[in-house]
VOKEVO-332353 format. One line per field, with one value per residue (C-alpha): residue number from 0; residue in three letters; x, y, z. Coordinates in nm, 4 decimals, always signed. Example, Ala and Ser with C-alpha at 12.3 -4.5 7.8 and 13.67 -1.06 7.14 Angstrom:
! residues 2
nr: c(0 / 1) .
rest: c(ala / ser) .
x: c(+1.2300 / +1.3670) .
y: c(-0.4500 / -0.1060) .
z: c(+0.7800 / +0.7140) .
END
This chain:
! residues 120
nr: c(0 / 1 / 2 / 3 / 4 / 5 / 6 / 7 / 8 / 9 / 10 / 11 / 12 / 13 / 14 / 15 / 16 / 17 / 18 / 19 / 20 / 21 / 22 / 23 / 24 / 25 / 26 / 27 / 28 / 29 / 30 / 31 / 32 / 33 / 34 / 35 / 36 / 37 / 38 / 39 / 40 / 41 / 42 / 43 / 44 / 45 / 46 / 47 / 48 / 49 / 50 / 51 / 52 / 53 / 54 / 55 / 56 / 57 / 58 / 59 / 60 / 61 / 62 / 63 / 64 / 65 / 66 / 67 / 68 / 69 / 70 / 71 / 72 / 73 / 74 / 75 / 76 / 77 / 78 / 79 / 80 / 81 / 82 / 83 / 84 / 85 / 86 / 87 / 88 / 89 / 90 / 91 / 92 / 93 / 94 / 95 / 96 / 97 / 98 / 99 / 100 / 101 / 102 / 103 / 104 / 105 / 106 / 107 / 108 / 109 / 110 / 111 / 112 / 113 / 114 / 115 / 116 / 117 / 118 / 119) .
rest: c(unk / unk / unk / unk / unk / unk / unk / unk / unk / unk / unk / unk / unk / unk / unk / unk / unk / unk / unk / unk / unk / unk / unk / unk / unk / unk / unk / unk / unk / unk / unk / unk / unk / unk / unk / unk / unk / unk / unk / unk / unk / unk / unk / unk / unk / unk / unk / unk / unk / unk / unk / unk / unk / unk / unk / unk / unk / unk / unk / unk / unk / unk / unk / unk / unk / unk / unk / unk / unk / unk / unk / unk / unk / unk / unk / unk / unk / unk / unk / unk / unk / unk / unk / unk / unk / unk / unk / unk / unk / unk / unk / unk / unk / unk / unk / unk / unk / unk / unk / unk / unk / unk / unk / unk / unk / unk / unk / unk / unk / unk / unk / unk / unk / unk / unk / unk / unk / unk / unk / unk) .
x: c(+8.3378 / +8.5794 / +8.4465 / +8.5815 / +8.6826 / +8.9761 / +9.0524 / +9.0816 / +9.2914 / +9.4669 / +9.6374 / +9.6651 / +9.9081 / +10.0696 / +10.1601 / +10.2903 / +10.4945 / +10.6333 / +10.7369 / +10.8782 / +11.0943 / +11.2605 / +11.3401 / +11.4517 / +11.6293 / +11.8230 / +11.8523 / +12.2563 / +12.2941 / +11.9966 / +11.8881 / +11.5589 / +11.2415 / +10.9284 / +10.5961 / +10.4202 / +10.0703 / +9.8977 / +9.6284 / +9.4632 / +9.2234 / +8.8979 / +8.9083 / +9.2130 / +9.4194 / +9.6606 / +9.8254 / +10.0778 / +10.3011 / +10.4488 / +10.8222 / +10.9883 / +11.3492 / +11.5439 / +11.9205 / +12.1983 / +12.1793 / +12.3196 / +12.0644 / +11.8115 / +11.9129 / +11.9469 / +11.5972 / +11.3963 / +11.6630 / +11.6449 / +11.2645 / +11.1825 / +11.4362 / +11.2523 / +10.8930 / +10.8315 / +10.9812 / +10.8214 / +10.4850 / +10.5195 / +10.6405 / +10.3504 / +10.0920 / +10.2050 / +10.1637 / +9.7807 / +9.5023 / +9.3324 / +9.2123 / +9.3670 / +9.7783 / +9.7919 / +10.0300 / +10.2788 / +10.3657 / +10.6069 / +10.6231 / +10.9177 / +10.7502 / +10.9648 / +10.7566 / +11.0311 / +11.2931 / +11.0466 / +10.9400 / +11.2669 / +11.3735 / +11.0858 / +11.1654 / +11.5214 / +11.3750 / +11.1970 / +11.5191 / +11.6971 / +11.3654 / +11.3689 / +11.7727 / +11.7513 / +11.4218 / +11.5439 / +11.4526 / +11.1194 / +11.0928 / +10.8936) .
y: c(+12.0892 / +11.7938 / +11.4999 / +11.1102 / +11.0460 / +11.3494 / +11.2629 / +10.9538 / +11.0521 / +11.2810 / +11.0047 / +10.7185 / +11.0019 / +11.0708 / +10.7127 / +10.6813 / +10.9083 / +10.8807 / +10.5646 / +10.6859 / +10.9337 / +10.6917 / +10.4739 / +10.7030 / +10.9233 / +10.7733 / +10.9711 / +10.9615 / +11.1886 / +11.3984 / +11.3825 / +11.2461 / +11.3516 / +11.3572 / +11.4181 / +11.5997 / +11.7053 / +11.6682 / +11.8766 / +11.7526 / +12.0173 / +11.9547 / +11.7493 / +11.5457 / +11.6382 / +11.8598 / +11.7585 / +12.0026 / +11.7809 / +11.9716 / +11.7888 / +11.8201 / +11.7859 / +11.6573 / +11.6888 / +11.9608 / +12.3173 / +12.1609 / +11.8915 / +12.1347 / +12.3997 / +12.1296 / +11.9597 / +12.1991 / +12.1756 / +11.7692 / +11.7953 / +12.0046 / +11.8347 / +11.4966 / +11.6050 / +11.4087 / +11.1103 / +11.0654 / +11.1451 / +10.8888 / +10.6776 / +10.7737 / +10.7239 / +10.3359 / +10.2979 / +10.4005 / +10.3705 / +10.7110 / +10.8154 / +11.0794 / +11.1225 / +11.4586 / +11.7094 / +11.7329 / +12.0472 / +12.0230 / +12.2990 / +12.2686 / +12.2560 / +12.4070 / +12.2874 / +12.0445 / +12.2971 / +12.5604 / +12.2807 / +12.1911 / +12.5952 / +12.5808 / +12.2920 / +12.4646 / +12.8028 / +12.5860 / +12.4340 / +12.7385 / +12.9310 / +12.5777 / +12.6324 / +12.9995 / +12.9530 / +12.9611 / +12.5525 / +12.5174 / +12.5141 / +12.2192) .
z: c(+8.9484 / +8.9202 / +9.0468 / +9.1024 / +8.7862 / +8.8077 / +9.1026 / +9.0342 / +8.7175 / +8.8958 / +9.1151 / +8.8564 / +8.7078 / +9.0079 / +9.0801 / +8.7389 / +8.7145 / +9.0090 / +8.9132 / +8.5542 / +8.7043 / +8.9341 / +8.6778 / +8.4273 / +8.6763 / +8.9724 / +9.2720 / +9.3213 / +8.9995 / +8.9507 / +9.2949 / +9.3988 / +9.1806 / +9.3706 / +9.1961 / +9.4850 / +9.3177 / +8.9689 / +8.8417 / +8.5556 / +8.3178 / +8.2541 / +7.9593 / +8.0554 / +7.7808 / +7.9768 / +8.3627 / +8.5524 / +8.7530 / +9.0580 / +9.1113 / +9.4717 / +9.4247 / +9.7035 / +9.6268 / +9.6284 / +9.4789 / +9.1650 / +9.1300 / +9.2283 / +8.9395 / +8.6646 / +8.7436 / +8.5250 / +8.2281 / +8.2715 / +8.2916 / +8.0048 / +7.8033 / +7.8557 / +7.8567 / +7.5330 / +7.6467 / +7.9837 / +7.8443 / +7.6002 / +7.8614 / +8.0748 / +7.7757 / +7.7897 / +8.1451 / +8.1959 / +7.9568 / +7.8973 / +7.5403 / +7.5468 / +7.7090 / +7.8636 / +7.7705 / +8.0295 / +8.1872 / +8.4751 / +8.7690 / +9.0348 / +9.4120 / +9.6205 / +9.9564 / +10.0381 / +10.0526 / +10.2336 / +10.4961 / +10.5919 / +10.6591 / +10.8632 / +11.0523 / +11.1197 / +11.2218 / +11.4874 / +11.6050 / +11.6118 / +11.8669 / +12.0931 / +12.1243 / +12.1906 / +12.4477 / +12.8384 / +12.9596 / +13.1294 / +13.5088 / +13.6427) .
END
């Protein structure tokens, strides 16, 4: 069982790299990089970062290519913004819950259009 000191972990990561990626990647070209969860392993030497990517298809399809192509980088960059023994081995997952939510939201829209108004 994980206890405070993951979790704790888990969101000192989170922060950070949230931060990183908007630095290092502005929204207007690579559209906006959200670090949505991080799970951490047991001994803290690998994390799994799940990105939200809110953009166009094209920003969306070229997020995995930028990602993987600067995993060393932002892990490095991440190992001199916190203070663990140990920086974890990035591993980056996209999160498609953004994209999934917002479908939702318009199914809604589309059943409250096509509902007959209530009668008082």
């Amino acid at each position: 069982m994980q206890g405070r000191r993951h979790a704790r972990v888990r969101e000192l990561l989170k922060r950070e790299l949230s931060a990183i990626l908007l630095r290092e990647f502005p929204p207007g070209q690579n559209g906006l990089l959200a670090v949505n969860e991080v799970v951490v392993a047991g001994d803290l030497k690998r994390a799994t970062a799940y990105i939200g990517i809110v953009g166009t298809a094209e920003q969306r399809q070229s997020a995995p290519a930028l990602l993987k192509e600067h995993r060393l980088r932002l892990q490095a960059l991440l190992g001199h913004a916190v203070a663990l023994k140990f920086t974890p081995e990035l591993r980056f997952v996209i999160d498609d819950a953004i994209v999934r939510g917002n479908r939702v939201l318009e199914i809604l829209d589309d059943l409250e259009k096509t509902l007959p108004p209530e009668v008082p």
